[in-house]
C-alpha positions as CSV (number, residue, x, y, z in Angstrom):
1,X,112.1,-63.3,-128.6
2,X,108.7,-63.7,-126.1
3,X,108.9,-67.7,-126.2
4,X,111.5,-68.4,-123.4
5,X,108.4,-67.9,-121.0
6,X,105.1,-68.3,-122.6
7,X,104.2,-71.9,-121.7
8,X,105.0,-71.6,-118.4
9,X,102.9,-68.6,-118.0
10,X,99.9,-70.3,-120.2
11,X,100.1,-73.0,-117.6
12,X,100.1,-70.6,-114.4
13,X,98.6,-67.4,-115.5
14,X,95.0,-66.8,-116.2
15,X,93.9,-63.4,-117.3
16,X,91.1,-62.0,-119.6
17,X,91.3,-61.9,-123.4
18,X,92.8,-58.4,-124.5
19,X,90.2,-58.3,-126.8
20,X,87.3,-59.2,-123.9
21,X,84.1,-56.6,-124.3
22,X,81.9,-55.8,-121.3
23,X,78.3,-54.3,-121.9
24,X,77.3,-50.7,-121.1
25,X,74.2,-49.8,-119.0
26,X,72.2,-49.3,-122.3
27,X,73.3,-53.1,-123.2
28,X,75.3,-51.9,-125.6
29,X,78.6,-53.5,-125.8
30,X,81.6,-51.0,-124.5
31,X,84.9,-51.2,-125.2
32,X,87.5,-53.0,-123.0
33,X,89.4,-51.5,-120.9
34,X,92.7,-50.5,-121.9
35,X,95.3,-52.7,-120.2
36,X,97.9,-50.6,-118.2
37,X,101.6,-52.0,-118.3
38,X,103.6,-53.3,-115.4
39,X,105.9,-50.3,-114.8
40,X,110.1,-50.9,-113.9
41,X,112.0,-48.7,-112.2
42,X,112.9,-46.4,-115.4
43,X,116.2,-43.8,-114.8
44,X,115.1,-40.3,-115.7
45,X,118.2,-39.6,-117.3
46,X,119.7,-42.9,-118.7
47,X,116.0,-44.2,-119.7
48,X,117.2,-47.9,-118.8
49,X,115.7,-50.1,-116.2
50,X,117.7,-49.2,-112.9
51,X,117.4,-49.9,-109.1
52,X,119.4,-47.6,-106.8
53,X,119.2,-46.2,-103.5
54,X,121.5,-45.0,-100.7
55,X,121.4,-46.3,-97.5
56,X,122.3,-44.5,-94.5
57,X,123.7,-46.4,-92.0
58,X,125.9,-44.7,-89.4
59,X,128.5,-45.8,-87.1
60,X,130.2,-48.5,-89.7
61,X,133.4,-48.6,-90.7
62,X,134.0,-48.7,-94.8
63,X,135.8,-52.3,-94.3
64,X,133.2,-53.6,-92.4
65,X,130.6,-52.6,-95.2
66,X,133.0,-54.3,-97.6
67,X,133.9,-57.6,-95.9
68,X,130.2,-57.8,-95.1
69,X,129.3,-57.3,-98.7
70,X,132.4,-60.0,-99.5
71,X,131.3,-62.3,-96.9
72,X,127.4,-62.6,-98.6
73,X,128.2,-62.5,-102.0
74,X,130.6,-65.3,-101.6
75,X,128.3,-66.9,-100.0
76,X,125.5,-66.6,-102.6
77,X,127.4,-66.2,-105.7
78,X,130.6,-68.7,-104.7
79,X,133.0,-66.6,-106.0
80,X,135.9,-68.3,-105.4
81,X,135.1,-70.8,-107.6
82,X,133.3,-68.5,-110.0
83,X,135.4,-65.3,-110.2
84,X,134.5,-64.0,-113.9
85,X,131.4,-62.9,-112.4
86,X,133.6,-60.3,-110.3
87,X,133.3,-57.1,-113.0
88,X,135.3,-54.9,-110.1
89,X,136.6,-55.0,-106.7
90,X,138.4,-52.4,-105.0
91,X,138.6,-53.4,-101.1
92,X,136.2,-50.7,-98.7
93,X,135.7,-48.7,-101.8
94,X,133.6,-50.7,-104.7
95,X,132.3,-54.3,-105.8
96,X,130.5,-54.9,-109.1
97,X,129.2,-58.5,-109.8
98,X,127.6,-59.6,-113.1
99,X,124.7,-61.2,-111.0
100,X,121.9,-63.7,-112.1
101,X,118.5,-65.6,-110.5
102,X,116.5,-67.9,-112.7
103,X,113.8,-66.0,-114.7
104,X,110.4,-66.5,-112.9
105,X,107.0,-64.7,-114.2
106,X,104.8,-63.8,-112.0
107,X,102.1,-66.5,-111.7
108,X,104.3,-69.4,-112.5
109,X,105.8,-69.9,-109.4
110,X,105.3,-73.8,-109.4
111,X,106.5,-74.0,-112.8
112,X,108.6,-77.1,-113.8
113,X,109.6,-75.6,-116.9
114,X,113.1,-73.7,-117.3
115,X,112.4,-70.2,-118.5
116,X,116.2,-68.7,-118.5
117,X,117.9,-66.4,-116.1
118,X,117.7,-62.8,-115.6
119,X,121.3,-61.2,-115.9
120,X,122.3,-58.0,-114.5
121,X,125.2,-56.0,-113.0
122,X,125.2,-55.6,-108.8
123,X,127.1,-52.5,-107.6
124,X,128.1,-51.2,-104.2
125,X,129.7,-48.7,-103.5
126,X,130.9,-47.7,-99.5
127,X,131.3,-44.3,-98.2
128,X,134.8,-43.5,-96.9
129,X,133.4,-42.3,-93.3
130,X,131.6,-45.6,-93.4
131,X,128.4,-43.7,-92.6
132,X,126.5,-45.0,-96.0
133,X,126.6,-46.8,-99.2
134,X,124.8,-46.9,-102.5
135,X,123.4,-50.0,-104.3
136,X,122.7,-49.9,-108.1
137,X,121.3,-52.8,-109.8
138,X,121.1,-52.3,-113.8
139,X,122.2,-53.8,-117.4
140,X,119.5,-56.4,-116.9
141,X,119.0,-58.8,-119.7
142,X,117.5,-62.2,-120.0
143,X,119.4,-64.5,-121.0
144,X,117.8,-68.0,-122.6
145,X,119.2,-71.1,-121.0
146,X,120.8,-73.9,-123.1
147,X,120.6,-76.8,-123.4
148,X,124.0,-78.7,-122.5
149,X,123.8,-81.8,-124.6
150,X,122.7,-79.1,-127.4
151,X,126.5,-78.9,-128.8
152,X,124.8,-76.3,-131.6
153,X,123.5,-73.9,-129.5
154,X,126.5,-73.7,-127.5
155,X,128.6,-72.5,-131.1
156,X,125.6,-69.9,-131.3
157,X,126.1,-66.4,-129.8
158,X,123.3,-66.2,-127.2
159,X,120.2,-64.3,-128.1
160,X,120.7,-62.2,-124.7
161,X,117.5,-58.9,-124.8
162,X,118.0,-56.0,-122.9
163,X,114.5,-55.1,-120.0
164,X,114.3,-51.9,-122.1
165,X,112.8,-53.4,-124.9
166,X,110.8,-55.7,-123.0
167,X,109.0,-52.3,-121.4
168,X,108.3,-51.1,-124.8
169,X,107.3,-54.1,-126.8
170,X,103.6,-53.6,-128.5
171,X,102.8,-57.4,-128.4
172,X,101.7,-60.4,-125.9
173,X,102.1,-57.8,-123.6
174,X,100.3,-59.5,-120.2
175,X,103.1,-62.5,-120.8
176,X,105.9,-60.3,-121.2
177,X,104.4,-57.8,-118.1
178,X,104.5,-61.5,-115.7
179,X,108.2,-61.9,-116.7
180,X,108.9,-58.5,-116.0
181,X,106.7,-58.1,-112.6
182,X,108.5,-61.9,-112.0
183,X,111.6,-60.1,-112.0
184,X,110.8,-57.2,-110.4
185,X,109.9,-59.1,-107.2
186,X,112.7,-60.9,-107.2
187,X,115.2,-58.1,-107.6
188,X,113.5,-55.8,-104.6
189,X,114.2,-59.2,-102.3
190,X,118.1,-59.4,-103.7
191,X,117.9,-55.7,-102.3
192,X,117.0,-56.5,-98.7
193,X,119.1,-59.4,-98.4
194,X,121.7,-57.5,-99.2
195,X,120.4,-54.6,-96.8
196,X,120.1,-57.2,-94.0
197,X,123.9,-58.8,-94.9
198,X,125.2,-54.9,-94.3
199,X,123.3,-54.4,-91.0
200,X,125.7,-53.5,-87.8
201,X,125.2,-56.5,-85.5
202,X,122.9,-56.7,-82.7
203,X,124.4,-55.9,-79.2
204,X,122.3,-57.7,-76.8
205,X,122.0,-55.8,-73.7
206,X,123.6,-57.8,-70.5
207,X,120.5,-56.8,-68.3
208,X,118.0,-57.8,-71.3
209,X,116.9,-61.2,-70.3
């Protein structure tokens, strides 16, 4: 399931053998160090990889948090022309998008090679007093790309796998930690683009020149 990214990462990423042994002060040889995982944002209670916050933002009206919200993911997502990606929208109360950004480990940011997309849900919801709202970004998969001359694959059901099992799995675990960290990265900057999108706008001051 690991292969979607491993040559790019071979190509970009260079990190010690697992199996690398270092010598004590005796000049015996020790063992290595034990490699510590990349850690996600896990939920407590659901166990599954989830980004979520509240943001406190007073003195905004519910519909200008929505249109905002409307106004960037149009312009990021095109949703007009793509509106299957819309999962829910109820105006100055809730948006849900089935989201995506092209699946970049960490280390192989000047990779040519394709390495998929990461998938996931995007939800905001807005506070009726318009004084907050509440991002949650989970139900992240990757998702392999295909080929479009590859009539096959397209008849194939797509092998999509779930972030969860990607923080468990026991093997080629510094490749499948780059992915992971790549998409970490990329998710927390999402976040602040959307936090900047939802910002009140600046008043300049008349006497501020």
């Amino acid at each position: 399931m690991l292969a979607f990214c491993y040559n790019a990462i071979a190509q970009d990423v260079t990190t010690p053998a697992d199996t690398a042994v270092v010598a004590d002060s005796i000049g015996e040889p020790a063992a290595a160090p034990k490699y510590m995982r990349f850690k996600m944002n896990v939920d407590s209670i659901t166990q599954l990889v989830t980004y979520k916050a509240i943001v406190d933002q007073k003195e905004t009206e519910a519909d200008s948090f929505y249109l905002r919200a409307k106004r960037w993911a149009n312009a990021r997502y095109q949703l007009s022309k793509n509106k299957k990606l819309i999962l829910l929208d109820k105006p100055n109360e809730k948006l849900v998008i089935r989201a995506r950004f092209p699946c970049t480990p960490a280390g192989g940011k000047y990779s040519k090679q394709s390495n998929g997309f990461i998938v996931f849900n995007l939800t905001l919801i807005f506070s009726r007093d318009g004084a907050k709202y509440k991002y949650i970004v989970d139900n992240i998969i990757y998702e392999p790309e295909i080929d479009p001359l590859d009539k096959e694959a397209k008849k194939e059901p797509l092998d999509i796998t779930p972030f969860e099992y990607y923080i468990q799995v026991k093997h080629k675990q510094r490749q499948t930690d780059a992915m992971l960290q790549g998409a970490d990265t990329d998710i927390k900057k999402l976040i602040e683009e959307i936090k900047k999108s939802l910002e009140n706008p600046k008043i300049v001051d008349e006497d501020d020149f």
